[in-house]
VMD Tcl script that draws the C-alpha trace (Angstrom):
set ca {
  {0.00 0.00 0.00}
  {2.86 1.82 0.32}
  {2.55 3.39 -3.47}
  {-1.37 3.37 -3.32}
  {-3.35 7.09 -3.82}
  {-5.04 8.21 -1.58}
  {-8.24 7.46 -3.14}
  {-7.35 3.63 -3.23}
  {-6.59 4.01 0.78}
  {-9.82 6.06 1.31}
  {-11.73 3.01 -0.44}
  {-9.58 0.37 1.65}
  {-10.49 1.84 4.62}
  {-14.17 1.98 3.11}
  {-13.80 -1.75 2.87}
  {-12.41 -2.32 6.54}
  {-15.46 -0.19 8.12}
  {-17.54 -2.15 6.51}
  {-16.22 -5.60 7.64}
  {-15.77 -3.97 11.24}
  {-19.95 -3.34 11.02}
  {-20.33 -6.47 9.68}
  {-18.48 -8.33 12.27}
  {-20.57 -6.94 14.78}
  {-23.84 -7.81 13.05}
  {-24.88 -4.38 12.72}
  {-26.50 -2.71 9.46}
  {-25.86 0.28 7.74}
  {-29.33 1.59 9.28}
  {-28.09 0.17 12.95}
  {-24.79 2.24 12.43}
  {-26.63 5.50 11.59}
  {-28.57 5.25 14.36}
  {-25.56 4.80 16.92}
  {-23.48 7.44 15.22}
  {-26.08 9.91 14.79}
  {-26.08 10.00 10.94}
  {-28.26 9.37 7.71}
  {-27.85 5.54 6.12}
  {-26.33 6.70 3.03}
  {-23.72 8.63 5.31}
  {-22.17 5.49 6.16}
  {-22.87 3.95 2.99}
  {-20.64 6.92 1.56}
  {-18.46 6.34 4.46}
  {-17.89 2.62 3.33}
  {-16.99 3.32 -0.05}
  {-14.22 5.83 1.36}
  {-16.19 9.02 1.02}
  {-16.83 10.39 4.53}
  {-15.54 13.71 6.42}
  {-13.06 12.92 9.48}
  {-15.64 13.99 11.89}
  {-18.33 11.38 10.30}
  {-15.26 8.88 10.27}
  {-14.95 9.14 14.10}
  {-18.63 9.11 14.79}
  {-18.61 5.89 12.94}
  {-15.34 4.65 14.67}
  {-16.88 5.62 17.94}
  {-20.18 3.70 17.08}
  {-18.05 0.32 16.05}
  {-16.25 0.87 19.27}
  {-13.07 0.97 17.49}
  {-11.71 4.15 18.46}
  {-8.92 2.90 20.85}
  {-7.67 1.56 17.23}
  {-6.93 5.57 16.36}
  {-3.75 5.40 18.38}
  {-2.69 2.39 16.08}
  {-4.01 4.17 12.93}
  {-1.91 7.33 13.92}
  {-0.18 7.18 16.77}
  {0.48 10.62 18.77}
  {3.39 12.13 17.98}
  {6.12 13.35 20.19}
  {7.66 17.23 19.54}
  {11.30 16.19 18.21}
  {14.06 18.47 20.04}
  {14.70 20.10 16.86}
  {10.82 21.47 16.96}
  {11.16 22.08 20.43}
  {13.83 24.24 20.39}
  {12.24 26.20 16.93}
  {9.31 26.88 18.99}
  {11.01 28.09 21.58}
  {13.05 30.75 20.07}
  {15.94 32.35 20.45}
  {17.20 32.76 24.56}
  {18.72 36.05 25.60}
  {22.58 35.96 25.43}
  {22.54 39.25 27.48}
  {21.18 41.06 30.11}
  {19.23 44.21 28.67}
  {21.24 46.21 31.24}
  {19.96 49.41 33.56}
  {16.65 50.92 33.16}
  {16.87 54.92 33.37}
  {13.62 56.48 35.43}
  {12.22 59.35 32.65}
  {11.23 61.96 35.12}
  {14.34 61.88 36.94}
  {16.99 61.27 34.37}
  {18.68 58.44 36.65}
  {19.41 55.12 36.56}
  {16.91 52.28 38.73}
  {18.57 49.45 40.25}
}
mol new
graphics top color blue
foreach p $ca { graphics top sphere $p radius 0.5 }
foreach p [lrange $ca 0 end-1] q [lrange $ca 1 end] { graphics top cylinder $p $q radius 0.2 }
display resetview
């Protein structure tokens, strides 16, 4: 699958949600119900047409989201993104602040 487009892994995912619904003896009606969404939205969603949000409610009625972490498991900042995001640190102290009214230096 490595080489597949994304349309082929959209419909092979299709495919799996449909054996996962299967495998738990539900229909396409049963599924709607328990996600909250129209028949033909997870008869689009089987075919590989469905919007990440629908996907989840789906996922979440199949009780398969626990298999999300194996789908895409979270990722970790990298220090090289840590340290971009943290900017640059001061190399120097800014040095002495000078009151305006009094024309003096505050320590």
């Amino acid at each position: 699958m490595k080489n597949a487009t994304a349309l082929v892994l959209a419909e092979e995912i299709g495919d799996r949600l449909k054996q996962a619904r299967l495998n738990r003896d539900l229909t396409q009606s049963e599924v709607a119900v328990l996600a909250g969404i129209s028949r033909k939205t997870v008869l689009n969603a089987e075919k590989g047409k469905v919007q990440l949000d629908i996907m989840i409610a789906i996922l979440m009625a199949l009780d398969l989201t626990e298999q999300i972490d194996t789908f895409l498991p979270k990722q970790e900042i990298s220090p090289l993104q840590l340290a971009k995001l943290q900017g640059k640190k001061r190399q120097r102290a800014s040095g002495r602040r000078i009151n305006k009214d009094e024309k003096t230096p505050e320590w």
